[in-house]
N, CA, C and O of each residue as an XYZ file, in Angstrom:
628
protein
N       5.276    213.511    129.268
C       6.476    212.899    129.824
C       6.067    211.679    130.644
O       5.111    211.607    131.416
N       6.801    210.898    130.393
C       6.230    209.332    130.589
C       7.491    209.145    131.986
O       7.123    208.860    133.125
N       8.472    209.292    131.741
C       9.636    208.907    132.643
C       8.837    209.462    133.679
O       7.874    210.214    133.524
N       9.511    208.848    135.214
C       9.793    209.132    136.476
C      10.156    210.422    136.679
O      11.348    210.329    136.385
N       9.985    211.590    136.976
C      10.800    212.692    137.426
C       9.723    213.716    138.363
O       8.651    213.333    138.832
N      10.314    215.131    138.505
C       9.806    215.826    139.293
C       8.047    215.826    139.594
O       7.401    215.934    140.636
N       7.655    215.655    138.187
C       6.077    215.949    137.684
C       5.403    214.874    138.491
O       4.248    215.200    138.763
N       5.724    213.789    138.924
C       4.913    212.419    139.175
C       4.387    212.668    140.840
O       3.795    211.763    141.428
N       4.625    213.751    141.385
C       4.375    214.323    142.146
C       3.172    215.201    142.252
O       2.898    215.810    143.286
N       2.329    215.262    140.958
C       1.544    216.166    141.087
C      -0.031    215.304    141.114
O       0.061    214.081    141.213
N      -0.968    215.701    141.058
C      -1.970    215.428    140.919
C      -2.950    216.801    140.595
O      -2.749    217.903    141.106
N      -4.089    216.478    139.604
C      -5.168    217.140    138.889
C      -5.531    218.270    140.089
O      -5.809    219.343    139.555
N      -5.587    218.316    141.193
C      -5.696    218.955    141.694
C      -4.918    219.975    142.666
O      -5.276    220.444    143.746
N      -3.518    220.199    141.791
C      -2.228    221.025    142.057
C      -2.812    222.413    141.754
O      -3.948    222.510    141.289
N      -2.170    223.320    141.971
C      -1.784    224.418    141.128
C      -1.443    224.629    140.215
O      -0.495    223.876    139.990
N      -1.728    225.615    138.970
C      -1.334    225.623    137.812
C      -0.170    225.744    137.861
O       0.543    225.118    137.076
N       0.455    226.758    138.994
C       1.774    227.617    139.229
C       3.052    226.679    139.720
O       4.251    226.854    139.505
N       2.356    225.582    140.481
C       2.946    224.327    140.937
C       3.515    223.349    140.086
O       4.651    222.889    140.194
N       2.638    223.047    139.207
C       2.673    222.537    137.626
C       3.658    222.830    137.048
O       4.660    222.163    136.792
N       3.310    224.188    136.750
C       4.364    225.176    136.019
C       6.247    224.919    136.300
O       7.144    224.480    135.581
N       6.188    225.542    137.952
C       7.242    225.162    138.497
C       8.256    223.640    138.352
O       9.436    223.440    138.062
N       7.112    222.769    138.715
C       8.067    221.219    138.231
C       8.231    221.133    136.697
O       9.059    220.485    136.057
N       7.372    221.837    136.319
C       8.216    221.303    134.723
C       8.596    221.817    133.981
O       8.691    221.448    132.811
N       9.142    223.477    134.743
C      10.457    223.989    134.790
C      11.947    223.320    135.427
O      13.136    223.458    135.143
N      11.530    222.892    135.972
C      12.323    222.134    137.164
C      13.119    221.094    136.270
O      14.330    220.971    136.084
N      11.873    220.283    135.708
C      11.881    218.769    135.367
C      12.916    219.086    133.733
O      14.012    218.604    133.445
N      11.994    220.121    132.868
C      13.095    220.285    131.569
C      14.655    220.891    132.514
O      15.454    219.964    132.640
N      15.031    221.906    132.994
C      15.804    221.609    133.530
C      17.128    221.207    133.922
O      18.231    221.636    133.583
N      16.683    220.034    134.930
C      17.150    219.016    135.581
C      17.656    217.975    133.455
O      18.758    217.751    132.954
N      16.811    217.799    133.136
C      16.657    216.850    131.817
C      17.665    217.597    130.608
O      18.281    216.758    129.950
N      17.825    218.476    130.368
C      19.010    219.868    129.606
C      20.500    219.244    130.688
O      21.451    218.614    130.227
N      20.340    219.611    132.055
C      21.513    219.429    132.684
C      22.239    217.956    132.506
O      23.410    217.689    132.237
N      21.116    217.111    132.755
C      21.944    215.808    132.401
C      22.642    215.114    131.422
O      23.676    214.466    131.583
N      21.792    215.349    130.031
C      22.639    215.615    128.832
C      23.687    216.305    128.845
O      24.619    215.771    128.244
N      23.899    217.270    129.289
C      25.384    218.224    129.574
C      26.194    217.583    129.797
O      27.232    217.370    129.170
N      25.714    217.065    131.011
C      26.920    216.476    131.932
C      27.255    215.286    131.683
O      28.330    214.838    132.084
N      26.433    214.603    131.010
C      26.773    213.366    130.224
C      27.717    213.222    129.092
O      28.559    212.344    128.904
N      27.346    214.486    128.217
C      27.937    214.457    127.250
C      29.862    215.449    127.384
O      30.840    215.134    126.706
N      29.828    216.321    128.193
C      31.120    216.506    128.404
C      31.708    215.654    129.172
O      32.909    215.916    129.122
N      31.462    214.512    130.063
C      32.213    213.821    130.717
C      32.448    212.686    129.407
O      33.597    212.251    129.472
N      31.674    212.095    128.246
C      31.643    211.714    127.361
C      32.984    211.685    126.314
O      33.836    210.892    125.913
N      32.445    213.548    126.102
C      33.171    214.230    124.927
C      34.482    214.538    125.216
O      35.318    214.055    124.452
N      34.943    215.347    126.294
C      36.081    215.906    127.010
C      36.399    215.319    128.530
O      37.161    215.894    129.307
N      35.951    214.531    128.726
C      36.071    213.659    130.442
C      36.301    214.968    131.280
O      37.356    215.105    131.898
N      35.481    215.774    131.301
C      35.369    217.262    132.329
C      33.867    216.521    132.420
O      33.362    215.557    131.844
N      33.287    217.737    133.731
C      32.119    218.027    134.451
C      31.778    219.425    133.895
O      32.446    220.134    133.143
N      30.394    219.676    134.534
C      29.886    220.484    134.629
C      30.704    221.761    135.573
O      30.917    222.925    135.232
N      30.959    221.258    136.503
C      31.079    222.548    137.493
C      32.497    223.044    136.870
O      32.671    224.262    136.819
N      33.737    222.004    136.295
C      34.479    222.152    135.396
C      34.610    223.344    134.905
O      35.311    224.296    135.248
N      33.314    223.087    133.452
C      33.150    223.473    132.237
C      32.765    224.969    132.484
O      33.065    225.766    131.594
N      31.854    225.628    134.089
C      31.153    226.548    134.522
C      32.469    227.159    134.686
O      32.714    228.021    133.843
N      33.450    226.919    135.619
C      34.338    227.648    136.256
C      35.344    228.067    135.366
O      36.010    229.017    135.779
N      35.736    227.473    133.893
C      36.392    227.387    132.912
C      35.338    228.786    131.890
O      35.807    229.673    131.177
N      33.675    228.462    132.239
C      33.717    229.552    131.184
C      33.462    231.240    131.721
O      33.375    232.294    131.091
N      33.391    230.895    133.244
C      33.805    232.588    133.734
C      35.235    232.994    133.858
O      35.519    234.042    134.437
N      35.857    232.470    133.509
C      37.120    233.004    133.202
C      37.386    233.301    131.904
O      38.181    234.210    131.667
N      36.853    232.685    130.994
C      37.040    233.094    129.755
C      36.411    234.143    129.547
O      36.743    234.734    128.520
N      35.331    234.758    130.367
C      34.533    235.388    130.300
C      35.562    237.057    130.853
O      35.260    238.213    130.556
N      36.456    236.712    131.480
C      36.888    237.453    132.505
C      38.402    237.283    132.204
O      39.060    236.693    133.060
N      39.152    237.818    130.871
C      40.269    237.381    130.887
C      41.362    238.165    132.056
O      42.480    237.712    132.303
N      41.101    238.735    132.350
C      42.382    239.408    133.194
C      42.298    238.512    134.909
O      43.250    238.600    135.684
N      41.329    237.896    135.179
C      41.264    237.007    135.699
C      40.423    236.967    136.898
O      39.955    238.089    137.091
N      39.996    236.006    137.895
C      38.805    236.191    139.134
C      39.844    235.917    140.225
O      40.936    235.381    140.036
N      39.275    236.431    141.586
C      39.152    235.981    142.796
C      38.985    235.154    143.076
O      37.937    234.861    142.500
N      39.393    234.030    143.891
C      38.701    232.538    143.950
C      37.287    233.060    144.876
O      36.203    232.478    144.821
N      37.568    234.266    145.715
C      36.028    234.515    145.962
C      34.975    234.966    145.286
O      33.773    234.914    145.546
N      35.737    235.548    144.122
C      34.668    235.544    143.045
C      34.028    234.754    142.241
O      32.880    234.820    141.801
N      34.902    233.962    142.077
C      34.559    232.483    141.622
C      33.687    231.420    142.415
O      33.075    230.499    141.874
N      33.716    231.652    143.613
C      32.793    230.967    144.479
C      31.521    231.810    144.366
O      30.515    231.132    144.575
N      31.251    233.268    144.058
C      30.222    233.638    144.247
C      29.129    233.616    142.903
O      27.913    233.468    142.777
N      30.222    233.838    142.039
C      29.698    233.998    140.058
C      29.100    232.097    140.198
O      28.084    231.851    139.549
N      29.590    231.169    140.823
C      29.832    229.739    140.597
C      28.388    229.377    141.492
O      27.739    228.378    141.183
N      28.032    230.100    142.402
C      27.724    229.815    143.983
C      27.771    228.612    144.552
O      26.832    227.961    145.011
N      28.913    228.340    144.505
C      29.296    227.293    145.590
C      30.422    227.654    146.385
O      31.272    228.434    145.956
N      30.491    227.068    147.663
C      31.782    227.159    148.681
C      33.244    227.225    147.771
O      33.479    226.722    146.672
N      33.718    227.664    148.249
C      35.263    228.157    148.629
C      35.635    226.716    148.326
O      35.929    226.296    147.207
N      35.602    226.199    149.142
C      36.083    224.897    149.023
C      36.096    223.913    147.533
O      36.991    223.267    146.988
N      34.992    224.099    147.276
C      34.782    223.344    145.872
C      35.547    224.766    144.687
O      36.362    224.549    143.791
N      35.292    225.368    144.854
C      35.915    226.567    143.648
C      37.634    225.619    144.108
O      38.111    224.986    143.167
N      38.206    225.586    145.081
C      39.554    225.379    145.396
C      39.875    224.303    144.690
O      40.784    224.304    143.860
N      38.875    222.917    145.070
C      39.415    221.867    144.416
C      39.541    221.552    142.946
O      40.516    221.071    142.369
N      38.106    221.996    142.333
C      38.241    222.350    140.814
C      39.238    223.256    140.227
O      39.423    223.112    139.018
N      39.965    224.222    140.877
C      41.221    225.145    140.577
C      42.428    224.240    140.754
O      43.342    224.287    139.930
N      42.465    223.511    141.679
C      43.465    222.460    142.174
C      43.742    221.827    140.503
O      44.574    222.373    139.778
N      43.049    220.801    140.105
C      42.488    220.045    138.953
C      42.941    220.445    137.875
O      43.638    219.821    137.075
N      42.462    221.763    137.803
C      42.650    222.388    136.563
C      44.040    222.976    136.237
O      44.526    222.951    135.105
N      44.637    223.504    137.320
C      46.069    224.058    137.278
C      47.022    222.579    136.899
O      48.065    222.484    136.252
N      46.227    221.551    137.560
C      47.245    220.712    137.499
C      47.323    220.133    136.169
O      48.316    219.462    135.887
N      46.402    220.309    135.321
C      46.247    220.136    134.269
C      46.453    220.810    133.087
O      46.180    220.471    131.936
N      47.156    222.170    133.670
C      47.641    223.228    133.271
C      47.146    224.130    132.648
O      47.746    225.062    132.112
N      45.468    223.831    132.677
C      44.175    224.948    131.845
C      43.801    226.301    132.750
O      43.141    227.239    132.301
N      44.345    226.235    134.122
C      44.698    227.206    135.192
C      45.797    227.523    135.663
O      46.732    226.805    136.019
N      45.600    229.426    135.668
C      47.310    229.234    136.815
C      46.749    230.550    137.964
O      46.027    231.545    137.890
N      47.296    230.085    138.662
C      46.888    231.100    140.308
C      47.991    232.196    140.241
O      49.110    231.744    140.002
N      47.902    233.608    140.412
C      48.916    233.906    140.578
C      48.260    234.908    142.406
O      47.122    234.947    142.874
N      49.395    235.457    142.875
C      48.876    235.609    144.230
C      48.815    237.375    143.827
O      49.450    238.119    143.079
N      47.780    237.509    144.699
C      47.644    239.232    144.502
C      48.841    240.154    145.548
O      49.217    240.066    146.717
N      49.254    241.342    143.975
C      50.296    242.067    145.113
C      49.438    242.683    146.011
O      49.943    242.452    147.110
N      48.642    243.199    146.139
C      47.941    243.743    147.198
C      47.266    243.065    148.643
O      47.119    243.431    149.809
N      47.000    242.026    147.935
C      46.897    240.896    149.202
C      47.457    239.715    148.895
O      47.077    238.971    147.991
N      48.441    239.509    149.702
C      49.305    237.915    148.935
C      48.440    236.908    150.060
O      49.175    236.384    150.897
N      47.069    236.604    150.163
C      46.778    235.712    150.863
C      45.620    235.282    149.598
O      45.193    234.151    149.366
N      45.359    236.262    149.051
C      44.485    236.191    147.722
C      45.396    236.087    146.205
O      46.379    236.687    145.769
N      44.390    234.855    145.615
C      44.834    234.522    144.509
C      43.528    235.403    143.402
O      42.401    235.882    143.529
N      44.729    235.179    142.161
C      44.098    235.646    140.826
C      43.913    234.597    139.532
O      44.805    234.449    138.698
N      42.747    233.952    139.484
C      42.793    232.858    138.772
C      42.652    233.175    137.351
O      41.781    233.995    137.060
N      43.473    232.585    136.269
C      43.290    233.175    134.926
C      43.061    232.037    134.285
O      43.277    230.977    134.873
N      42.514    232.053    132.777
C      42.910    230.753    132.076
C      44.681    230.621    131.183
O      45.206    231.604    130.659
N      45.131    229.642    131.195
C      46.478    229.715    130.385
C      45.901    229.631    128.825
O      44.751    229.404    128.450
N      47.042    229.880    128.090
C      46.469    229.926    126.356
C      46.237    228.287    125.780
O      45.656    227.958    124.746
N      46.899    227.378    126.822
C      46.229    225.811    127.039
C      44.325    225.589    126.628
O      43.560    225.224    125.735
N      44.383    226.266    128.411
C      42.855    226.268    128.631
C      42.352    226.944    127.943
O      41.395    226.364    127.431
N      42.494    228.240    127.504
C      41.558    229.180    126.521
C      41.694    228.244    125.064
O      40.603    228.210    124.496
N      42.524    227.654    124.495
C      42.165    227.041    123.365
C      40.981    225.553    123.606
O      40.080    225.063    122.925
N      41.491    225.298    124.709
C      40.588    223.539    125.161
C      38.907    224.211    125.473
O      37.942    223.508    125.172
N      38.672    225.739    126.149
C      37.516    225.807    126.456
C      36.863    226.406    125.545
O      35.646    226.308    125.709
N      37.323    227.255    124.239
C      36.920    227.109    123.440
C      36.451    226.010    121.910
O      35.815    226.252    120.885
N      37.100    224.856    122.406
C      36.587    223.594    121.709
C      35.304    223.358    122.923
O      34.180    223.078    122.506
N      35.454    223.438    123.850
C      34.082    222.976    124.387
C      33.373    223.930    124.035
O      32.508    223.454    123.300
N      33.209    225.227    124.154
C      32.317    225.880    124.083
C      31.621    225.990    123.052
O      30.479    226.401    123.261
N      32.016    225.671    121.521
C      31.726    225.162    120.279
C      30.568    224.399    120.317
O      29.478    224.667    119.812
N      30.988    223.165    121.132
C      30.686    221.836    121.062
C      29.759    222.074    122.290
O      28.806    221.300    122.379
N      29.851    222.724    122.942
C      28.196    222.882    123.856
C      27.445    223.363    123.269
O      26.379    222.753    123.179
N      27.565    224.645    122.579
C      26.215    225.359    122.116
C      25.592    224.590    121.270
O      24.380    224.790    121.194
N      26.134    223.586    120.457
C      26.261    222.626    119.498
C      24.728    221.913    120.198
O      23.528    222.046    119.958
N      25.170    221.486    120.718
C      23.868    220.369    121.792
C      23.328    221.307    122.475
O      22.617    220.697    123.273
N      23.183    222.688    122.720
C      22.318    223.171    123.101
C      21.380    223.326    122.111
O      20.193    223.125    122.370
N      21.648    223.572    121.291
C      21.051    223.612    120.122
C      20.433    222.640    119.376
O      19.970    222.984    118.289
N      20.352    221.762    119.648
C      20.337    220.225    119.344
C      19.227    219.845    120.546
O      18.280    219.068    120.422
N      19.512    220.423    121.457
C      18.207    220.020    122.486
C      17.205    221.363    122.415
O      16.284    221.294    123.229
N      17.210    221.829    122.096
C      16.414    223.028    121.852
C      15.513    222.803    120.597
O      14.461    223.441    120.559
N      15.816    221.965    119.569
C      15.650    221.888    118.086
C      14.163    221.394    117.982
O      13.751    221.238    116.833
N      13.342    221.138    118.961
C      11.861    220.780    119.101
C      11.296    222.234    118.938
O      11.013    222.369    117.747
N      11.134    222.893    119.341
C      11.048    224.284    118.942
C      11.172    224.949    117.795
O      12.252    224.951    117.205
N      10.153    225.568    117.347
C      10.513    226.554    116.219
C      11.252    227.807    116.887
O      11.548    227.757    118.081
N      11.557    228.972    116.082
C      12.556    230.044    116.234
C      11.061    230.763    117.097
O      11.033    230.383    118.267
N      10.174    231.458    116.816
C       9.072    231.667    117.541
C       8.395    231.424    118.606
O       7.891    232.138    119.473
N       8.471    229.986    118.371
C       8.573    229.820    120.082
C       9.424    229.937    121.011
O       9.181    230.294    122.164
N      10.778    229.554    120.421
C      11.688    229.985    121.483
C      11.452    231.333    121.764
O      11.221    231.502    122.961
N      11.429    232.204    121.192
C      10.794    233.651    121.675
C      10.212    233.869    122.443
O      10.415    234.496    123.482
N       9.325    233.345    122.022
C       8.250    233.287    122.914
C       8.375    232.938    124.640
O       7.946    233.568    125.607
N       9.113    231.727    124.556
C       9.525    231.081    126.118
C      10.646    231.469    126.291
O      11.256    230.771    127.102
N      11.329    232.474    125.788
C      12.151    233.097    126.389
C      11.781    234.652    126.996
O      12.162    235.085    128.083
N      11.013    235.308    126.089
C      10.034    236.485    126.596
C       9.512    236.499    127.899
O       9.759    237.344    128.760
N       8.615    235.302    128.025
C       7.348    234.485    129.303
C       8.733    234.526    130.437
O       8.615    235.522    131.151
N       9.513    234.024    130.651
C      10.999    233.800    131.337
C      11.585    235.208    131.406
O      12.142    235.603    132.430
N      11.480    235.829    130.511
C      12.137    237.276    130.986
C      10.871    238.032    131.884
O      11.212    238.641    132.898
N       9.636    237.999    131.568
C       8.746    238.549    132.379
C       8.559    237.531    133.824
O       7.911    238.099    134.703
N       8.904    236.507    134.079
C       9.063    235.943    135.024
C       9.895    236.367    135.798
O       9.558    236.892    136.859
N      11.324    236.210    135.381
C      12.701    236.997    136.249
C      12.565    238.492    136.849
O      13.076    238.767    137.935
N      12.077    239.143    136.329
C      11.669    240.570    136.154
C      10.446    240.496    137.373
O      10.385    241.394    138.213
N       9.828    239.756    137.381
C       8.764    239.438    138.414
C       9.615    238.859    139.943
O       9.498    239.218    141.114
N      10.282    238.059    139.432
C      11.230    237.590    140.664
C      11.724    238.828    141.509
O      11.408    239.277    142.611
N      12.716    239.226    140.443
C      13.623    240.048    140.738
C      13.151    241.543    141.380
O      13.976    242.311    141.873
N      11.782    241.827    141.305
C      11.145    242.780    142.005
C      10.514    242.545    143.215
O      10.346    243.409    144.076
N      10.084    241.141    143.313
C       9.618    240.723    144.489
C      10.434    240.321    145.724
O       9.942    240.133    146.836
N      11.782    240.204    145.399
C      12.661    240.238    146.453
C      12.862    241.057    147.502
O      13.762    240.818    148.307
């Protein structure tokens, strides 16, 4: 990798593990920007958008906006304004919970479930497309190495 990015930070005498880390980091950061390039491109949405659009699809009977801030992890605040956006655009609708009417229940409308399933098409599409340096084996492979990583994380906590 010739470009400017995380790696240009290192020198021969890093850590392997250090190494490792930035250019995890660096592919990434480099996957995300294409994303976000290409749905603001393709569909003039974002990322955080496209995220909050596909846990609901994920979740048809619908989220919490605190759930949505937590599945999302970002503030309250940003889950609000992207819900704002989207309702107004009519790919969201809030309805208020009978059990707590201070809490909302965010769903997708049959709008948004048809629009986020054209994106979702059309992402895996270019995921796939950026992935395509890879044989089927290796992806295995670096997806295996990544599951024994997480698994390593996730115990060391």
């Amino acid at each position: 990798m010739t470009d400017l990015d995380l790696e240009t930070r290192l020198s021969d005498d890093d850590h392997q593990a250090l190494k490792l880390w930035l250019r995890l980091l660096s592919c990434t950061t480099r996957v995300e920007d294409h994303i976000r390039q290409r749905l603001r491109q393709e569909f003039g949405t974002t990322l955080p958008r496209f995220d909050l659009l596909a846990q609901l699809e994920r979740h048809p009977d619908g989220l919490t906006m605190r759930e949505l801030s937590k599945r999302l992890m970002v503030t309250g605040g940003n889950v609000t304004g992207i819900t704002d956006q989207l309702e107004a655009e009519g790919l969201v609708q809030r309805e208020t919970r009978a059990e707590d009417r201070r809490s909302f229940i965010v769903r997708l409308t049959p709008q948004g479930r048809r629009q986020f399933k054209r994106m979702a098409a059309t992402h895996e599409g270019w995921i796939v497309e950026l992935f395509a340096g890879w044989t089927p084996a290796q992806k295995t492979q670096v997806h295996d190495l990544l599951a024994l990583l997480k698994t390593h994380l996730k115990d060391s906590t």
